[in-house]
C-alpha positions in Angstrom: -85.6 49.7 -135.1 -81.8 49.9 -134.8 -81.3 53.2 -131.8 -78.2 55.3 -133.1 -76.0 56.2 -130.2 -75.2 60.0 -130.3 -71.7 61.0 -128.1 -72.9 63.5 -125.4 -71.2 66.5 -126.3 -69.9 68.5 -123.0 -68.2 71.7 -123.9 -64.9 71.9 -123.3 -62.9 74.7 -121.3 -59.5 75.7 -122.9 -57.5 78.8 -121.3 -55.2 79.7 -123.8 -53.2 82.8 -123.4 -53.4 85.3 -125.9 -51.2 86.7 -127.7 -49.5 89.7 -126.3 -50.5 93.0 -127.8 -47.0 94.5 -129.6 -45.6 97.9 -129.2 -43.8 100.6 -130.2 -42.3 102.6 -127.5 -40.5 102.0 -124.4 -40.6 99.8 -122.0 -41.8 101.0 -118.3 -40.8 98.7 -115.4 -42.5 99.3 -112.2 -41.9 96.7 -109.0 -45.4 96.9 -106.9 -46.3 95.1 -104.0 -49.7 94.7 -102.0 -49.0 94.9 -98.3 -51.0 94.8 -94.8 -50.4 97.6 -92.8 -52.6 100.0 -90.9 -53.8 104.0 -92.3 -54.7 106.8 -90.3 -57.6 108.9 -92.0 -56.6 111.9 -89.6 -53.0 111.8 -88.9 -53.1 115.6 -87.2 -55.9 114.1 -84.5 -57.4 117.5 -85.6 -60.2 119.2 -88.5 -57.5 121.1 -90.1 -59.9 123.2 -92.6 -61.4 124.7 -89.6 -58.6 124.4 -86.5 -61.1 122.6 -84.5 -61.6 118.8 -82.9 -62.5 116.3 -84.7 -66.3 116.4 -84.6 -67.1 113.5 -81.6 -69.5 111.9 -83.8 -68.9 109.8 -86.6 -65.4 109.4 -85.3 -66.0 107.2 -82.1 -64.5 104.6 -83.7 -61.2 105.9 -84.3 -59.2 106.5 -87.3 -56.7 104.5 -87.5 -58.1 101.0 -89.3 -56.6 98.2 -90.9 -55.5 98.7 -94.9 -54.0 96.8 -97.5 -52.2 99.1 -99.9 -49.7 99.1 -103.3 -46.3 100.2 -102.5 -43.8 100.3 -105.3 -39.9 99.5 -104.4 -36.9 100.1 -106.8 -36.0 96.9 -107.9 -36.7 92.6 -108.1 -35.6 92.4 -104.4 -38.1 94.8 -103.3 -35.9 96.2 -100.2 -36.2 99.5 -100.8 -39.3 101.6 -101.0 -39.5 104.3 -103.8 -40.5 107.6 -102.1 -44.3 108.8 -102.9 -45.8 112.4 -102.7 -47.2 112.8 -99.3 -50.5 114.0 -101.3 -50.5 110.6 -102.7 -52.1 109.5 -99.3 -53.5 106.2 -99.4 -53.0 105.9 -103.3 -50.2 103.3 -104.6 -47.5 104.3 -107.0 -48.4 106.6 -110.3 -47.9 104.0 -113.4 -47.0 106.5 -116.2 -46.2 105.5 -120.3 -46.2 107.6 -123.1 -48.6 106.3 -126.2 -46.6 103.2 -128.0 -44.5 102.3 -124.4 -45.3 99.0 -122.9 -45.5 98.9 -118.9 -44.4 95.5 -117.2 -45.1 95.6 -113.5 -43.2 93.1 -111.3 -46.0 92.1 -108.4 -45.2 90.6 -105.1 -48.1 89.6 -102.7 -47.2 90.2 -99.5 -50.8 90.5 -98.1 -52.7 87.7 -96.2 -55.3 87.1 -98.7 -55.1 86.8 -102.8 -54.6 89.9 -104.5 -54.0 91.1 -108.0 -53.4 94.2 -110.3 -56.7 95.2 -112.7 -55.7 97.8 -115.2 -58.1 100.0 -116.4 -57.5 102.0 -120.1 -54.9 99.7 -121.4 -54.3 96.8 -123.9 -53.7 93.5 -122.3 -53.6 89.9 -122.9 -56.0 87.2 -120.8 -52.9 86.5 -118.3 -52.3 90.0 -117.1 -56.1 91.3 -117.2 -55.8 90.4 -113.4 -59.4 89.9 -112.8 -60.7 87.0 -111.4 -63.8 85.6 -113.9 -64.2 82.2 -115.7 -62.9 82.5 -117.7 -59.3 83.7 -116.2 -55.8 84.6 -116.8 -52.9 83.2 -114.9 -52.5 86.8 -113.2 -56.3 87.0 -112.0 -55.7 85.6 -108.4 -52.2 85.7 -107.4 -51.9 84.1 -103.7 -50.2 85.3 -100.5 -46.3 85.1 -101.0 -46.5 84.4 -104.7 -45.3 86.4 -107.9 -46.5 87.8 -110.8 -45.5 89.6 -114.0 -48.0 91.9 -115.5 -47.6 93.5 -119.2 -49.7 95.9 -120.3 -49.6 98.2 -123.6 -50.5 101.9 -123.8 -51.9 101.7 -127.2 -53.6 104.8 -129.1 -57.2 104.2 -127.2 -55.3 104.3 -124.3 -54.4 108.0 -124.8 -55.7 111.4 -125.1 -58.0 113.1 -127.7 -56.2 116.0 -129.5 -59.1 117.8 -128.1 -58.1 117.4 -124.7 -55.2 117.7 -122.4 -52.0 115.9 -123.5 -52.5 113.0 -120.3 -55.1 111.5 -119.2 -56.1 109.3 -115.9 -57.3 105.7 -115.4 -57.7 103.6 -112.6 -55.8 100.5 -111.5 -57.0 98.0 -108.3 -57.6 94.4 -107.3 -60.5 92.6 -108.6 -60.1 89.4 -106.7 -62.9 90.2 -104.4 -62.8 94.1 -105.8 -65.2 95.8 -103.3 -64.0 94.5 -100.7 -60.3 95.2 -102.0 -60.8 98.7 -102.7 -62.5 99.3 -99.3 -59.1 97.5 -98.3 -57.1 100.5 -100.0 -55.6 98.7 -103.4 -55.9 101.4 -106.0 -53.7 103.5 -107.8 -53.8 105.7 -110.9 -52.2 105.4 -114.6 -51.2 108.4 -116.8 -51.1 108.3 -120.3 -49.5 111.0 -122.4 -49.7 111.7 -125.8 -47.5 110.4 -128.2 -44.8 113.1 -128.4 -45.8 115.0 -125.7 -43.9 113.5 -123.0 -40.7 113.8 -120.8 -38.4 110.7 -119.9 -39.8 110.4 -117.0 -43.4 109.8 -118.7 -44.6 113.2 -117.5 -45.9 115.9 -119.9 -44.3 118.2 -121.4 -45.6 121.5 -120.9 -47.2 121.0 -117.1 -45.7 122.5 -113.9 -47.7 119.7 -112.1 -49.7 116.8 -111.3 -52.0 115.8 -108.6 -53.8 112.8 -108.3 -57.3 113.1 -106.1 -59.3 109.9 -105.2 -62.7 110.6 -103.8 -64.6 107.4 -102.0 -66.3 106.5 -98.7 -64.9 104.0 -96.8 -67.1 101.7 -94.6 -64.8 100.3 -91.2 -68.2 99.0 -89.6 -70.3 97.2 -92.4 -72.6 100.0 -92.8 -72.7 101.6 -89.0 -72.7 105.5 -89.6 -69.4 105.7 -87.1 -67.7 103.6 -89.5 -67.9 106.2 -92.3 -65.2 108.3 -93.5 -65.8 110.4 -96.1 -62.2 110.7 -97.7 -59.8 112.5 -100.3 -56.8 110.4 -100.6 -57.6 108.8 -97.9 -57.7 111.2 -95.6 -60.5 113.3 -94.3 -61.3 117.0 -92.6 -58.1 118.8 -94.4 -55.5 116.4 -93.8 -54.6 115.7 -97.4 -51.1 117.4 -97.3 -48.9 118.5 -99.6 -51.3 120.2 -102.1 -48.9 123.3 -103.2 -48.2 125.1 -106.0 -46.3 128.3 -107.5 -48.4 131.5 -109.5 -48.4 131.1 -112.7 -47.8 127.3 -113.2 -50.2 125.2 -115.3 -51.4 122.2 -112.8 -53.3 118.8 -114.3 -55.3 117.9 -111.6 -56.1 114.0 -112.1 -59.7 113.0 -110.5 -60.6 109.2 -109.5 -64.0 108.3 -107.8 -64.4 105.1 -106.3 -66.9 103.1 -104.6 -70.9 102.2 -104.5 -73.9 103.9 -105.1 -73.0 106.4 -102.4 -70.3 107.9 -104.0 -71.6 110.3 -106.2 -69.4 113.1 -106.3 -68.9 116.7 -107.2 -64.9 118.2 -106.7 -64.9 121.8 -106.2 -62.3 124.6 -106.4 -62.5 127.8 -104.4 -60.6 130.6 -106.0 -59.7 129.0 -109.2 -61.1 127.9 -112.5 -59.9 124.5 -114.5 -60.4 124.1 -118.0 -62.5 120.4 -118.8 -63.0 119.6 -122.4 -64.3 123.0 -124.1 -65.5 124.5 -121.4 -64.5 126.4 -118.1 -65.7 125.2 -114.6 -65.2 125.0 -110.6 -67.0 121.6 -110.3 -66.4 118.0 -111.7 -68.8 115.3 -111.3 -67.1 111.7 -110.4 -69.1 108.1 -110.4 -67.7 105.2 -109.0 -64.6 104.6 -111.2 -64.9 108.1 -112.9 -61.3 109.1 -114.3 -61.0 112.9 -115.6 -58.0 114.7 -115.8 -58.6 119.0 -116.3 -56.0 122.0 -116.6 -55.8 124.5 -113.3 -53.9 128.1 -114.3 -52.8 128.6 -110.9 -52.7 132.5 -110.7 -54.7 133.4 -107.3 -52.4 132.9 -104.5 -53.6 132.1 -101.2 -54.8 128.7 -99.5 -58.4 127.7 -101.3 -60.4 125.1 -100.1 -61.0 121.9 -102.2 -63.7 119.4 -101.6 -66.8 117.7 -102.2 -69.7 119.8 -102.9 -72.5 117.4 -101.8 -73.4 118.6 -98.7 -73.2 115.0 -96.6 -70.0 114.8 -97.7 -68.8 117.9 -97.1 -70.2 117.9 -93.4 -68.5 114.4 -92.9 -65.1 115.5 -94.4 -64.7 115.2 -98.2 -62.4 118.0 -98.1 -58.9 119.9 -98.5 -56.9 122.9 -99.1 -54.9 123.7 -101.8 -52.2 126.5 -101.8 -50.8 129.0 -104.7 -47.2 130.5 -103.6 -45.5 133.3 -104.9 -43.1 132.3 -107.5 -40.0 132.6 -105.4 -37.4 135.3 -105.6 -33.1 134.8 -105.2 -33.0 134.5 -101.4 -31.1 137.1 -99.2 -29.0 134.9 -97.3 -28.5 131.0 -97.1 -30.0 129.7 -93.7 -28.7 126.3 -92.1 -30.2 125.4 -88.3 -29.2 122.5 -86.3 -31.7 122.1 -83.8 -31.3 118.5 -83.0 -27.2 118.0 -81.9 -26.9 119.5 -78.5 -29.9 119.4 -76.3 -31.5 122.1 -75.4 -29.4 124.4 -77.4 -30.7 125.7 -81.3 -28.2 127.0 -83.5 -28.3 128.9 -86.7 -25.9 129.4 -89.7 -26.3 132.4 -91.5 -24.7 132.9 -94.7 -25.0 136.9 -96.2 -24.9 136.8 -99.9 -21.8 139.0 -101.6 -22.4 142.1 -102.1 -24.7 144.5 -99.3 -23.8 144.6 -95.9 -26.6 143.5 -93.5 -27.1 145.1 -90.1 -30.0 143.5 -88.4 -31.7 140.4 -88.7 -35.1 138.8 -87.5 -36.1 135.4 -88.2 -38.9 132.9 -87.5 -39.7 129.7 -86.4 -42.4 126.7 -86.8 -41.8 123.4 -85.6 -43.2 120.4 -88.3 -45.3 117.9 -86.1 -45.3 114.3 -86.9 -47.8 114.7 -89.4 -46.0 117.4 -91.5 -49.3 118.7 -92.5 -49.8 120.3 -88.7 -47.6 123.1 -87.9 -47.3 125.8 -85.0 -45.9 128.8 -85.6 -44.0 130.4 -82.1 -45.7 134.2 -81.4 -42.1 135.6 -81.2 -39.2 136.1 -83.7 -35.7 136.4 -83.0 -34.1 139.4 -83.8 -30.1 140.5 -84.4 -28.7 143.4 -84.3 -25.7 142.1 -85.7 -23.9 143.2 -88.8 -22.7 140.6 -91.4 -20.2 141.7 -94.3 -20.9 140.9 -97.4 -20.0 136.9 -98.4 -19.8 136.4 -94.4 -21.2 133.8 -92.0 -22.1 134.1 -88.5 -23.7 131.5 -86.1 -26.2 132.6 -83.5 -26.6 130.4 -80.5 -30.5 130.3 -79.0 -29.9 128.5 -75.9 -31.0 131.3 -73.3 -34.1 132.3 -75.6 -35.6 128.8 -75.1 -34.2 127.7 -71.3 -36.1 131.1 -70.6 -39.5 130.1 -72.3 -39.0 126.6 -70.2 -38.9 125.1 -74.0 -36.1 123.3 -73.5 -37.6 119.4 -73.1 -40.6 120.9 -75.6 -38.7 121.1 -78.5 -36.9 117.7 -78.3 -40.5 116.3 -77.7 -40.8 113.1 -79.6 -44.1 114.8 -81.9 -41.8 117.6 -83.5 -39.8 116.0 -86.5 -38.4 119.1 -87.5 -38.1 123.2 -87.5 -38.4 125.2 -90.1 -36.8 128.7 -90.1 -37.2 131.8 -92.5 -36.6 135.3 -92.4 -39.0 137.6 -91.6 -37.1 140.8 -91.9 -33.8 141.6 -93.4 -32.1 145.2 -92.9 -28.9 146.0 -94.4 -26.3 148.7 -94.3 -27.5 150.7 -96.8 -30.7 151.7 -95.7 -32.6 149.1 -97.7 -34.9 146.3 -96.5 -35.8 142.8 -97.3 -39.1 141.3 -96.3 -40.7 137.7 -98.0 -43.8 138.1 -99.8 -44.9 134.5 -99.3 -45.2 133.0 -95.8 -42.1 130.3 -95.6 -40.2 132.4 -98.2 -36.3 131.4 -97.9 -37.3 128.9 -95.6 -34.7 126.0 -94.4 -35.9 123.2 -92.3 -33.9 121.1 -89.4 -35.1 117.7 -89.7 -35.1 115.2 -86.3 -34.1 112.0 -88.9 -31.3 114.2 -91.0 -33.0 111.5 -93.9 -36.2 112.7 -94.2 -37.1 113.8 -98.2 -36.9 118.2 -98.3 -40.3 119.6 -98.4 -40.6 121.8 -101.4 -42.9 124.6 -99.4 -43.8 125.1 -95.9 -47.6 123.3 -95.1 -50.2 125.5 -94.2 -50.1 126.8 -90.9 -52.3 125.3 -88.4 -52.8 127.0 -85.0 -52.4 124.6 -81.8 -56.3 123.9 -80.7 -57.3 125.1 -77.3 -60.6 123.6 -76.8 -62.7 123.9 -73.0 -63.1 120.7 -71.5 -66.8 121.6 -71.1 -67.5 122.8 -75.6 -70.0 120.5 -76.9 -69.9 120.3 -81.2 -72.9 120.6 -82.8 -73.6 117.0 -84.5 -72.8 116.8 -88.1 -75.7 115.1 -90.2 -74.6 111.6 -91.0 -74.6 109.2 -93.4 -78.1 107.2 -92.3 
């Protein structure tokens, strides 16, 4: 019988590129870069929600650890590093489009190990997917020193319901080796607005503000309880800074959960309601890669706590504080210190506003500590009894005030960055009298680096711990 030879068929492995998807809209360029570098989950050294120690245990490890983060610069050279919100913490760079726009992201790995960019929410073809898989793209894996151009589409499933609110959150991260790369740090958020519905800038219309909240648990040690930190932002025990707001704005509070099994969690307001869906609450519940964005009326002012309402996390650290200012009035006078130029000498510009007459003064201090988030207030106030006219300036020299408190070398100490100064009490000729009804109102600060980006209101206020050599914490229950 004659045997009839069959060819061995093999399958046969072809990465094509897809086409890209087309859109409508404009064109978002965003220059992103992954880089080693090192975070500090408690920059104040401090718990900040209760002005205490850190608690001795978990934290004998320390907490500063090695990260590997996204940091967006301006342009192709990437010199120059675009400034983040300080609540931001760990996160990289918000990616924002409007439905219909098209966002192309310049990435440059500047890491030691392959890295890429995985978007979650938008329309992509194979090469910018940036997920290593078989089969993969060309941007799945991009290696140390190499370059990559992602382009991604916010198409109409990448939006919001009309339902909803008019943006909504997803994730983006590396998904080389992605849990070890988000322990590393690489995660960011996208916003999507509605078609219509958004600024230039890719922010919505109609929204006093933003925040972005990432809730995970990091593991330093490979499992060991002391290598737990139990983080919002990145940062743990109240450290989160930045979280401030004025009465009467609406806020869109964009929530992220990342992580493993662990990481079920629940974010909860104190004093305020936000509005999810069709329904009121206090409490959000976020899985690992959870992305929910709800509507905050902020109209109770005061510092409220925000945090993770499992108890675990919550004893470890999950938490933060939020703060609702007054909506700010015309100041009474126009405050310029220089604290820094002559050495134990602080001087202070004020400028009177035209019209009334002011015949005393009394001002305040606080000096900003390295971690902008942990500030001291001094017990005293500096009063004037010193008319200024109308549309007058006069400069008042503190020099004595401080060589008598022996502050002199203190407040050149290389922790302070800067001193803010407000008034606290303003009488004028006529009789009347001008007190702030917000802590910080009117406030001007005098920064150590004359660069450093304004601060839009004054951080909580954090009292300088005095702790007995001999206290002994009660242990917090740990992660097991």
């Amino acid at each position: 019988m004659k045997k009839i030879m069959y060819p061995l068929c093999l399958p046969l492995l072809i990465f094509l590129e897809a086409t890209p998807p087309v859109s409508s809209g404009a064109t978002r360029h965003y220059y992103i870069a992954a880089e080693d570098t090192t975070w500090d989950y408690a920059p104040s050294k401090a718990d900040l929600i209760h002005s205490d120690m850190l608690p001795p245990d978990p934290r004998h490890a320390g907490t500063i650890w090695k990260k590997t983060r996204y940091v967006e610069y301006a342009d192709t050279s990437f010199s120059t590093p675009k400034e983040q919100p300080p609540w931001l913490g760990l996160l990289g760079p918000i990616i924002r489009a409007e439905v219909g726009d098209t966002i192309i992201v310049d990435f440059l790995n500047r890491s030691a190990k392959p890295h890429g960019i995985h978007p979650h929410g938008l329309r992509y073809d194979k090469a910018s997917e940036g997920a290593l898989y078989a089969p993969f793209g060309t941007g799945a894996r991009i290696v140390p020193g190499a370059r990559f151009r992602y382009r991604w589409v916010a198409d109409s499933e990448s939006g919001p319901l009309p339902n909803g609110p008019s943006s909504v959150v997803w994730v983006y991260h590396s998904h080389v080796d992605e849990a070890v790369e988000a322990n590393l740090g690489l995660m960011g958020a996208i916003i999507v607005t509605a078609r219509g519905k958004a600024k230039p800038d890719g922010t919505p219309r109609g929204v006093g503000r933003e925040f972005v909240t990432m809730f995970m648990i990091f593991d330093e040690l490979q499992g060991r309880p002391e290598g737990f930190f139990y983080t919002i932002n990145g940062y743990i025990f109240g450290n989160v800074p930045g979280l401030a707001m004025i009465k009467g704005e609406r806020v869109r509070w964009h929530l992220l959960g990342m992580g493993d099994e662990n990481d079920v969690h629940t974010a909860h307001w104190h004093g305020q309601t936000v509005r999810g869906g069709d329904r009121y609450t206090d409490v959000v519940e976020l899985l690992p890669a959870s992305m929910v964005s709800v509507d905050m009326n902020a109209d109770n002012v005061g510092t409220w706590l925000f945090h993770c309402q499992v108890s675990e996390h919550m004893e470890n650290g999950m938490m933060a504080t939020f703060t609702i200012h007054e909506r700010p009035r015309a100041c009474p006078l126009r405050l310029s210190p220089d604290f820094w130029s002559t050495p134990g000498k602080f001087t202070v510009r004020v400028s009177n506003q035209p019209g009334k007459a002011i015949s005393a003064l009394r001002l305040r201090a606080e000096y900003l500590a390295l971690t902008v988030n942990n500030i001291h207030g001094f017990p005293d106030e500096w009063t004037w009894a010193t008319a200024i006219g109308g549309d007058e300036d006069k400069t008042f020299e503190l020099d004595d005030y401080f060589r008598a408190k022996g502050l002199i070398d203190y407040f050149h100490n290389d922790g302070i960055i800067g001193w803010a100064v407000y008034p606290s009490r303003v009488d004028y000729a006529d009789g009347t009298t001008w007190t702030p009804k917000d802590r910080g109102e009117c406030f001007a600060v005098s920064w150590r680096d004359r660069g450093h980006p304004t601060l839009a209101f004054l951080p909580p206020l954090a009292p300088a711990l005095e702790i007995p050599e001999d206290y002994k914490r009660p242990p917090r229950r740990l992660r097991q």
